[in-house]
C-alpha positions as CSV (number, residue, x, y, z in Angstrom):
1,X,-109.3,129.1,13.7
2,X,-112.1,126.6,14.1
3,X,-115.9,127.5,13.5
4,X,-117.3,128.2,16.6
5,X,-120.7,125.8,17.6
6,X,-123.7,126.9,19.4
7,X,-126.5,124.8,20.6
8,X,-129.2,127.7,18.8
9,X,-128.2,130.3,15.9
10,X,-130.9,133.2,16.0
11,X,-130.5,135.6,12.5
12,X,-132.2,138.9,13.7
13,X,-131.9,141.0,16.8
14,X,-135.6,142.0,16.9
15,X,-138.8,141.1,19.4
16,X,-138.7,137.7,17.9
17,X,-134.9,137.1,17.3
18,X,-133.8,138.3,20.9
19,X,-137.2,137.0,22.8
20,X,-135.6,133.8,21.3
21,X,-132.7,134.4,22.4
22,X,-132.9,135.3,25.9
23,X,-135.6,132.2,26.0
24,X,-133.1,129.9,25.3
25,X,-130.5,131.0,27.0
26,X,-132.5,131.0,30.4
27,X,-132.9,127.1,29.8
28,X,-129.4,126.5,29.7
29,X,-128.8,126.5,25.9
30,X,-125.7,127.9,24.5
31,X,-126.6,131.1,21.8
32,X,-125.7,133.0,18.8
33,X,-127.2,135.9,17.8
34,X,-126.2,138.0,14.3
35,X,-128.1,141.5,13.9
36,X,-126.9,143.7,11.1
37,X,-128.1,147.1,12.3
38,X,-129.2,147.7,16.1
39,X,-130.3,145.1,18.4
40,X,-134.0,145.8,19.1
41,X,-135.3,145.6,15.9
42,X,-137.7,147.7,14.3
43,X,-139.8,147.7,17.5
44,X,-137.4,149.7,19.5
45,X,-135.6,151.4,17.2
46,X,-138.4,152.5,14.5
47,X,-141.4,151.3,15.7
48,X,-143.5,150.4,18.7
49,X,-141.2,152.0,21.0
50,X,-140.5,155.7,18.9
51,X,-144.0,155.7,17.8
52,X,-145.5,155.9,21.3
53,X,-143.1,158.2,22.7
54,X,-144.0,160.7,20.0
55,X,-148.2,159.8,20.4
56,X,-147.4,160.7,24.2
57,X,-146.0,164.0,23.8
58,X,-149.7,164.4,21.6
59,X,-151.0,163.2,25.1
60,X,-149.4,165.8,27.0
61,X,-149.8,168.8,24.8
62,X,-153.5,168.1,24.2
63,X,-153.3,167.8,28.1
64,X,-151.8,171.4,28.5
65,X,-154.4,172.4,25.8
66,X,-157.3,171.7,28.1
67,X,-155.6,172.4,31.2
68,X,-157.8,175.4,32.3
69,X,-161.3,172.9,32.1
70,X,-159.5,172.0,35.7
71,X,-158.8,175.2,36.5
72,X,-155.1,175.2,35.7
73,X,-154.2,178.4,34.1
74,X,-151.7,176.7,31.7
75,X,-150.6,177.9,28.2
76,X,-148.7,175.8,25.6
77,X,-146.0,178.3,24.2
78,X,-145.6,175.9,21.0
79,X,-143.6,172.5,20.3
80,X,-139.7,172.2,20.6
81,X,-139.7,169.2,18.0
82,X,-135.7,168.8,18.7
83,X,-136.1,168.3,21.8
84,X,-139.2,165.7,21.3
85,X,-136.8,163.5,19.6
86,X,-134.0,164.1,21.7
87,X,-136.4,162.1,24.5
88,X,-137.8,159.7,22.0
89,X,-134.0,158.8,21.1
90,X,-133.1,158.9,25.0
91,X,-135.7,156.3,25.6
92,X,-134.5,154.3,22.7
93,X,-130.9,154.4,23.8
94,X,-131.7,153.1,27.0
95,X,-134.2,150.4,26.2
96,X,-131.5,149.2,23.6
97,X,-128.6,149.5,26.4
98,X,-131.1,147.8,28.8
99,X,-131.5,144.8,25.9
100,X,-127.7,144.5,25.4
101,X,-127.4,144.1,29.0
102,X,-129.8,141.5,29.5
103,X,-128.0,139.3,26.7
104,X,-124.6,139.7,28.3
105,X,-126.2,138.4,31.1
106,X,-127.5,135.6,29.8
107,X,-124.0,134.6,28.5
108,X,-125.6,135.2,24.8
109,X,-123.1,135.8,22.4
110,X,-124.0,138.6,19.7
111,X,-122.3,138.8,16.3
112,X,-122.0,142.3,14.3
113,X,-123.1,141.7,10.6
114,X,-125.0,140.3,8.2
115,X,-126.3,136.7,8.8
116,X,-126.8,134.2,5.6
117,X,-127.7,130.3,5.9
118,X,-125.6,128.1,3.8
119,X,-127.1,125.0,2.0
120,X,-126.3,122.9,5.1
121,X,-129.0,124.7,6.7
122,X,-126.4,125.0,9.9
123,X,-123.8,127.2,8.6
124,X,-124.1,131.3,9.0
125,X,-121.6,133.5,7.3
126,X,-121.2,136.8,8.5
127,X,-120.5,139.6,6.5
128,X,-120.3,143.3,7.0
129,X,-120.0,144.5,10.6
130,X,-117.3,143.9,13.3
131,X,-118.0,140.3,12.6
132,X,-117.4,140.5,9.1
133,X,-115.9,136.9,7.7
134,X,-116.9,135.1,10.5
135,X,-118.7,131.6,10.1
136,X,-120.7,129.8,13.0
137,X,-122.8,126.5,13.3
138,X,-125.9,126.1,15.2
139,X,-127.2,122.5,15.8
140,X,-130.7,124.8,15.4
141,X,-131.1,127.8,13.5
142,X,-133.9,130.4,14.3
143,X,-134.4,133.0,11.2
144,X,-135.8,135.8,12.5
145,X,-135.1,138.4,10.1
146,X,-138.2,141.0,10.5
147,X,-139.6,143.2,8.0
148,X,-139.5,146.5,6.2
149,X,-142.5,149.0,5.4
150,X,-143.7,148.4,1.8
151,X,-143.5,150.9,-0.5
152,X,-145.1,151.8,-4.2
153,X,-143.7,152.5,-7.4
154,X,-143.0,156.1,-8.7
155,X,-142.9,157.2,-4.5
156,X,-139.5,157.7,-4.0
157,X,-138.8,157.8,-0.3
158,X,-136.7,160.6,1.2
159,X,-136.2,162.7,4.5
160,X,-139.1,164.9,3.9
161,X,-141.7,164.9,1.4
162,X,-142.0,161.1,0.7
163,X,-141.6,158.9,4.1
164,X,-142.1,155.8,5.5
165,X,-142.2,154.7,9.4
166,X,-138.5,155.0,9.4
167,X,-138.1,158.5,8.2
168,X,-140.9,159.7,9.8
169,X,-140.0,159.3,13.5
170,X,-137.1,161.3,13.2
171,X,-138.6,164.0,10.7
172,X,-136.4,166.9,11.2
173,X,-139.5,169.2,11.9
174,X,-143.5,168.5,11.1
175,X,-144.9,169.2,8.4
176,X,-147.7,171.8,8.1
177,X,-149.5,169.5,6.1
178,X,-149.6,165.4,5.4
179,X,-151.5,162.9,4.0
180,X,-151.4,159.6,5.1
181,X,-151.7,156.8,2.7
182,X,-153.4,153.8,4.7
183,X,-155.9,153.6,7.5
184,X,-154.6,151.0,9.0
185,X,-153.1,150.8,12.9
186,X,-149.3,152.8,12.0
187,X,-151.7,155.0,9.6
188,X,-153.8,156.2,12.5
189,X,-151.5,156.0,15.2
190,X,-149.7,158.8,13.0
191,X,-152.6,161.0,11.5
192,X,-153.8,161.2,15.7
193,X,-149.8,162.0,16.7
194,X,-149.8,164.6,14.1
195,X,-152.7,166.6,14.0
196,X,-152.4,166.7,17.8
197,X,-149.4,168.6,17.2
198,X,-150.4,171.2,15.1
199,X,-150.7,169.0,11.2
200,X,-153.0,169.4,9.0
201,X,-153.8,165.5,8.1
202,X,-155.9,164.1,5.5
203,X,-156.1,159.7,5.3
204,X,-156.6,158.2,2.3
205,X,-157.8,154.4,2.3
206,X,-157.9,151.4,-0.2
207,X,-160.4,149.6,2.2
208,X,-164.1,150.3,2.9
209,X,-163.3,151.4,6.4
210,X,-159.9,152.6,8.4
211,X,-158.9,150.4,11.1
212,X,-159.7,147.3,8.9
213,X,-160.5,143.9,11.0
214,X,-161.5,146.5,14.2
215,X,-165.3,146.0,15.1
216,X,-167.4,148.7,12.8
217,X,-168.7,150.3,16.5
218,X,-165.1,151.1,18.0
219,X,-164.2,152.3,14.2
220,X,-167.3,155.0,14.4
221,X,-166.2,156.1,17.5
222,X,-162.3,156.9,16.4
223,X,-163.9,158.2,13.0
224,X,-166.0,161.0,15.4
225,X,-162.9,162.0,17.2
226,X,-160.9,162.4,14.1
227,X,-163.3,164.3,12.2
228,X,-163.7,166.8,15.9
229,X,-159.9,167.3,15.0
230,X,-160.4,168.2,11.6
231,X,-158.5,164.7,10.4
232,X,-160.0,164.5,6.9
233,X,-160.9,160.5,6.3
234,X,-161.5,159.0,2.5
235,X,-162.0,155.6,2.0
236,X,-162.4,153.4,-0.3
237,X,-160.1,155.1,-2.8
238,X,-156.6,154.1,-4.2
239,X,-153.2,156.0,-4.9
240,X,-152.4,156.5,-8.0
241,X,-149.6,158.8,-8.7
242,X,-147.9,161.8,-6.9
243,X,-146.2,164.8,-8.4
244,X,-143.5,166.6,-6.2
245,X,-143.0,170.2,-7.0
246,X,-142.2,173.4,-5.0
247,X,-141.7,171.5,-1.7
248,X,-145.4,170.3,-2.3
249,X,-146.4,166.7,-3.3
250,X,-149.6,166.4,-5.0
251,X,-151.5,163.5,-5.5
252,X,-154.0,161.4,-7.5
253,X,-156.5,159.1,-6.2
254,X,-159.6,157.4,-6.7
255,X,-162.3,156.9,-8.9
256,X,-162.5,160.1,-10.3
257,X,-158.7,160.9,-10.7
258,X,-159.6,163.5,-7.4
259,X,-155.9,165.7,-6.0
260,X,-154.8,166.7,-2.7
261,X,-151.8,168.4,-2.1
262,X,-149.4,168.6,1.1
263,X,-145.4,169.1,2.5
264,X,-145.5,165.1,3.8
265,X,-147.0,161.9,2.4
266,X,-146.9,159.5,4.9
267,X,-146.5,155.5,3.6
268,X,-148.4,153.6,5.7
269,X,-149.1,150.3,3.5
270,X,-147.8,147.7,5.8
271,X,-144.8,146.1,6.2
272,X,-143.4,143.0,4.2
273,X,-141.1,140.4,5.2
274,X,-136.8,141.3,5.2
275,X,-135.7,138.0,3.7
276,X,-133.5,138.2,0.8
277,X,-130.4,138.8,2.9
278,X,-130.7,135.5,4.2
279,X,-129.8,133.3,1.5
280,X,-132.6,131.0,1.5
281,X,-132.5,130.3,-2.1
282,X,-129.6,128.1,-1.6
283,X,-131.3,126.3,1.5
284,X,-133.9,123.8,1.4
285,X,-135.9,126.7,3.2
286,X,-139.1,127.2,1.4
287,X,-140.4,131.2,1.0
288,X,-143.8,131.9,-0.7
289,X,-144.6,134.3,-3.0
290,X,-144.3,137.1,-0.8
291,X,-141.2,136.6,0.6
292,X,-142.6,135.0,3.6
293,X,-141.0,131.9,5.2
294,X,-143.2,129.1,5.0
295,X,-143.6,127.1,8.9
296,X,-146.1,125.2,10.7
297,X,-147.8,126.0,14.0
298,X,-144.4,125.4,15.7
299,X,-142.9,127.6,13.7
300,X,-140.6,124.9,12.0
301,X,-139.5,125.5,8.2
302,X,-139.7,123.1,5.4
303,X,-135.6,122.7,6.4
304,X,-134.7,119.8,9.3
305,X,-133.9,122.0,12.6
306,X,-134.2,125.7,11.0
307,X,-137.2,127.2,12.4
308,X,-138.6,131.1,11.8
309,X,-140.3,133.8,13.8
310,X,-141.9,137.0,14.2
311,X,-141.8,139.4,10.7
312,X,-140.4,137.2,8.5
313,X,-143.9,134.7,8.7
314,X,-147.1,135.1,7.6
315,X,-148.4,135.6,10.7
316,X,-149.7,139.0,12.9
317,X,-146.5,141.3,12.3
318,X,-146.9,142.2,16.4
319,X,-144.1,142.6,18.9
320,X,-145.8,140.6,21.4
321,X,-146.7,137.7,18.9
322,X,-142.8,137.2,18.0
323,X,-142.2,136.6,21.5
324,X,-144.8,133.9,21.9
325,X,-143.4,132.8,18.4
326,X,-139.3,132.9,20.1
327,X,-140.5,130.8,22.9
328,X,-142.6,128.1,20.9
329,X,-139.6,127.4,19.0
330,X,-137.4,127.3,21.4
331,X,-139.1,125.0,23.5
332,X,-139.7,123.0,20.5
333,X,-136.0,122.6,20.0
334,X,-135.5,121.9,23.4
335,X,-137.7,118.6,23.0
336,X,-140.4,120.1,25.0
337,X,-144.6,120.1,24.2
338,X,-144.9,123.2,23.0
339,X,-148.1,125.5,22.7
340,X,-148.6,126.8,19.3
341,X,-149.6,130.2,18.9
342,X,-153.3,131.0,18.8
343,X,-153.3,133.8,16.4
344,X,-157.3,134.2,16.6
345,X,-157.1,135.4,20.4
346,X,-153.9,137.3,19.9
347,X,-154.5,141.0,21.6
348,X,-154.6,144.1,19.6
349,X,-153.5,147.5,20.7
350,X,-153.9,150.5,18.7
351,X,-152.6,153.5,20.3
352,X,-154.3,156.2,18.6
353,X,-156.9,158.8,20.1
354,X,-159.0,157.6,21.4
355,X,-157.1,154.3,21.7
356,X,-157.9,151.2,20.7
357,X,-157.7,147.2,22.0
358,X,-159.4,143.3,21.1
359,X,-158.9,140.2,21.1
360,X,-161.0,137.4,20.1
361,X,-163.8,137.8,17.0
362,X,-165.8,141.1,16.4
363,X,-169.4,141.2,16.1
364,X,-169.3,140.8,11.8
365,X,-166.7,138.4,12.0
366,X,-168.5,136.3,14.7
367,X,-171.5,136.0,12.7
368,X,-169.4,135.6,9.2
369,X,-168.3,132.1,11.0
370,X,-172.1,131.1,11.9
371,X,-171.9,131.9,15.0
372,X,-175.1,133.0,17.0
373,X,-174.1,135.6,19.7
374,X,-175.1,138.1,21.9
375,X,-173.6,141.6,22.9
376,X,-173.4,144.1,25.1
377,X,-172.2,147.8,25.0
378,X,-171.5,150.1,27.4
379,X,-170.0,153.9,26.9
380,X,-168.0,155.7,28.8
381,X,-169.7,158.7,29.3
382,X,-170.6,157.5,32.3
383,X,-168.0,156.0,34.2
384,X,-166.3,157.7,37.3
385,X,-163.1,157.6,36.2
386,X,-163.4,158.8,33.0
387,X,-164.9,162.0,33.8
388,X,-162.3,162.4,36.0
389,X,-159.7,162.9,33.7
390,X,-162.1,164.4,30.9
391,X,-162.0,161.4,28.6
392,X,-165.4,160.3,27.7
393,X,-165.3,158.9,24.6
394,X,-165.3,155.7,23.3
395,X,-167.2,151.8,24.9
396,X,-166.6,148.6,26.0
397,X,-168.2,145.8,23.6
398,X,-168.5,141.9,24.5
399,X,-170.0,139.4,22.2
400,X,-170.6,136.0,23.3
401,X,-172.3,132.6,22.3
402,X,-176.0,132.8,22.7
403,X,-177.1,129.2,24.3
404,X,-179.9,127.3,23.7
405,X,-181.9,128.7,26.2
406,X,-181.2,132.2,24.6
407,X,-179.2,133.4,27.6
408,X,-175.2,134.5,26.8
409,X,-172.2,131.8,27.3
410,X,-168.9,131.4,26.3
411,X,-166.8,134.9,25.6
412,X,-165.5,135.4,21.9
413,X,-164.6,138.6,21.6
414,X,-164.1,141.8,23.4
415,X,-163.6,144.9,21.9
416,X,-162.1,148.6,23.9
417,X,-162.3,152.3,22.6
418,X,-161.2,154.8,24.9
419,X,-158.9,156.6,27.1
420,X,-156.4,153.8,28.4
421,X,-157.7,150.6,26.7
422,X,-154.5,149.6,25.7
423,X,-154.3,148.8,29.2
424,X,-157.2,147.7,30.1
425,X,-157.3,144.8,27.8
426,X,-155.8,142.5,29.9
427,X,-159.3,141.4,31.7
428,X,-161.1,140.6,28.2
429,X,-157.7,138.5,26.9
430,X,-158.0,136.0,29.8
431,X,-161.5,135.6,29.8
432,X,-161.9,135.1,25.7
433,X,-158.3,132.5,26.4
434,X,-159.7,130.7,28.6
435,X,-162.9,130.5,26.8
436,X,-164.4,131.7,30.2
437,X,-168.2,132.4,30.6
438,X,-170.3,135.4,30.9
439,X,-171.7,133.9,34.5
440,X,-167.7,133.3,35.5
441,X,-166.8,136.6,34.9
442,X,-169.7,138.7,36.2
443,X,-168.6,137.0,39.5
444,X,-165.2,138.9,39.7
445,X,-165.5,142.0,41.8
446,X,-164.5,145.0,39.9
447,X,-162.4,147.8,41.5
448,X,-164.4,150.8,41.9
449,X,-163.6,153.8,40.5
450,X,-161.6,152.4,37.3
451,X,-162.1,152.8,33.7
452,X,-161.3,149.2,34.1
453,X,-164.6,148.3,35.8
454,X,-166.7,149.3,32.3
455,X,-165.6,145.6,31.6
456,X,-167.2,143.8,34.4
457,X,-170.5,146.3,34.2
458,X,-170.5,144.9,30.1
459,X,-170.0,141.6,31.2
460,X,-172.4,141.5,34.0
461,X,-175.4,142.9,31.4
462,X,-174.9,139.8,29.4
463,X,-176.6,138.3,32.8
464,X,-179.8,139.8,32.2
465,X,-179.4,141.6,35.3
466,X,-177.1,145.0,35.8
467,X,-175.8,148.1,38.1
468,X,-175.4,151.1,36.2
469,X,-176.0,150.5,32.4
């Protein structure tokens, strides 16, 4: 049998891999695509997707919880955990049928197995799978192989007392008691999920602060909200060892060789780049230190027409960011100008509660880079909308360049804590994008009531003149 040719080989069937993908196929090019495990990636299968179905049934039992405050006599009878992740899996399922579909579509053909680059830097082998044995050549190869959560030494991941992401969005049953090792985005997202459903949680973090790179005033507002649930918070301290006994794992941190003990210890370190199944050390491929692929801004490798994208660089490990990545390389291949990826205006959703959204620089990091700014603040405690729905906490926060004259100019960064931001971020992206104004956005009429208008009233103090704040 001859190998079959493709105009674009894309190793890796996650957010990067299949936004590739479905990219290039929509411009006419003829596709490969080789995934090893389930199309989707970590992002639909044990990630973004999972992750928030589980923080939304937190969302509607803390809901049911405070029912009677609208005078609905309403009583949660307990949790049905089976039946959580029976919907959590349902979703899944479908979103991964949905993705299937849309690549059959497109006419993209998808290979079962294992995907590793010969030294031509054109050839994949396939092994393991339905497509086991099979070889293909792309005229362009897009390695897009994702990551895997990091783990540490002497924590020996199983089903139960010891997890990762993975394990733990399918936990058989919560645990009565967890600790979370790192503060970071996945960290909070499931200390929040967790304790809303009945966990006793405690975080422990390496770094000063959780949230790390989240402007210090949206950080003190999820830090008051998790210590009102009893979420235990201790920073500034590192792991050292653990000790599982009795269905309890006990361990050893900071300075002062201090113990906590719980049922579940939650991994939360980060994820590092899946790249040793691609076999790059026989390519002209070049991988850092790390296990990173090396690219530039258009996401080209040190190899003539292999490029990589999403998990697998050293860039922001973010769903949305592999897609921008997918399409600047595909357009590159296709001959086209392409836009490189601006990763210091990327948008940031943490989904957390309260939740959590940026883009653009935070007040410290704004000033770190010389800049002279000004900012405004404003809570929402009193906006309509909020009170409506009984969600109060957290602020809007805009920093922008101070002019000459003193007054404010050019948006850098905007910063959301509060019920819905994750939504509501879409206002603050386009503005701090297109390097828009404080006068240029004050102008925009604001919907009234929203939780979306606490923007424009931010914005429109940086004017010197106001409504309600």
């Amino acid at each position: 049998m001859s190998t079959q040719e493709f105009d674009v080989v894309v190793i890796g069937g996650g957010p990067a891999g299949y936004a590739a993908a479905l990219y290039g196929a929509s411009a006419g090019l003829q596709i490969a695509l080789v995934e090893k495990h389930k199309l989707g990636g970590t992002c639909l299968n044990v990630g973004c997707i999972p992750a928030k179905e589980l923080l939304e049934t937190a969302a509607v039992s803390r809901a049911v919880s405070h029912a009677n405050v609208f005078g609905v006599m309403a009583e949660a009878k307990g949790l049905d955990w089976s039946k959580t992740l029976q919907r959590k899996q349902g979703i899944v399922d479908q979103l991964v049928g949905g993705l299937t579909g849309l690549l059959k579509g497109r006419k993209v053909t998808v290979f079962d197995g294992t995907g590793t680059l010969g030294a031509d830097n054109k050839t994949i082998t396939i092994s393991g799978g339905a497509s086991d044995g099979t070889s293909i050549i792309g005229a362009s190869v897009i390695l897009a192989a994702g990551s895997v959560p990091r783990e540490m030494d002497g924590f020996p991941i199983d089903d139960k007392h010891i997890v990762t992401s993975d394990q733990l969005l399918s936990i058989p049953e919560l645990p009565k008691s967890a600790v979370v090792i790192g503060g970071g985005a996945i960290g909070c997202e499931f200390a929040s999920m967790m304790s809303d459903l009945g966990t006793e949680v405690t975080i422990l973090e390496y770094a000063p602060k959780i949230l790390p790179g989240c402007d210090i005033d949206a950080v003190k507002v999820v830090e008051k909200s998790f210590a009102k649930r009893n979420i235990q918070i201790k920073t500034g301290v590192a792991v050292k060892s653990q000790k599982t006994e009795n269905g309890q794992v006990t361990l050893t941190y900071g300075d002062n060789n201090e113990t906590i003990t719980a049922e579940t210890v939650v991994m939360s370190i980060g994820r590092r780049p899946y790249t040793e199944t691609l076999g790059l050390e026989k390519t002209s491929v070049s991988v850092d230190d790390r296990g990173f692929i090396e690219v530039d801004q258009y996401c080209r490798t040190t190899a003539e027409n292999v490029w990589a994208v999403g998990d697998c660089i050293n860039t922001a490990q973010l769903a949305h960011v592999g897609f921008a990545e997918g399409m600047v390389a595909i357009t590159d291949i296709l001959g086209e100008q392409a836009n490189p990826v601006d990763y210091s205006k990327v948008p940031w959703c943490i989904y957390c509660h309260p939740e959590v959204s940026f883009v653009g620089h935070s007040e410290a990091s704004a000033k770190e880079a010389g800049l002279d700014v000004v900012v405004s603040k404003h809570r929402f405690t009193g906006n309509g909308r909020a009170m409506i729905v009984g969600e109060t906490d957290g602020l809007v926060k805009v920093i922008a360049e101070k002019n000459a004259d003193g007054s404010a100019g050019k948006i850098i960064g905007v910063h959301m804590v509060g019920p819905w931001v994750t939504e509501q971020l879409g206002q603050g992206y386009l503005a701090v994008n297109w390097e828009a104004t404080v006068e240029e956005v004050a102008a925009f009429i604001q919907p009234h009531p929203t939780m979306s208008e606490l923007f424009g009233e931010t914005v429109l103090a940086l004017t010197g003149r106001s409504l309600h704040g």
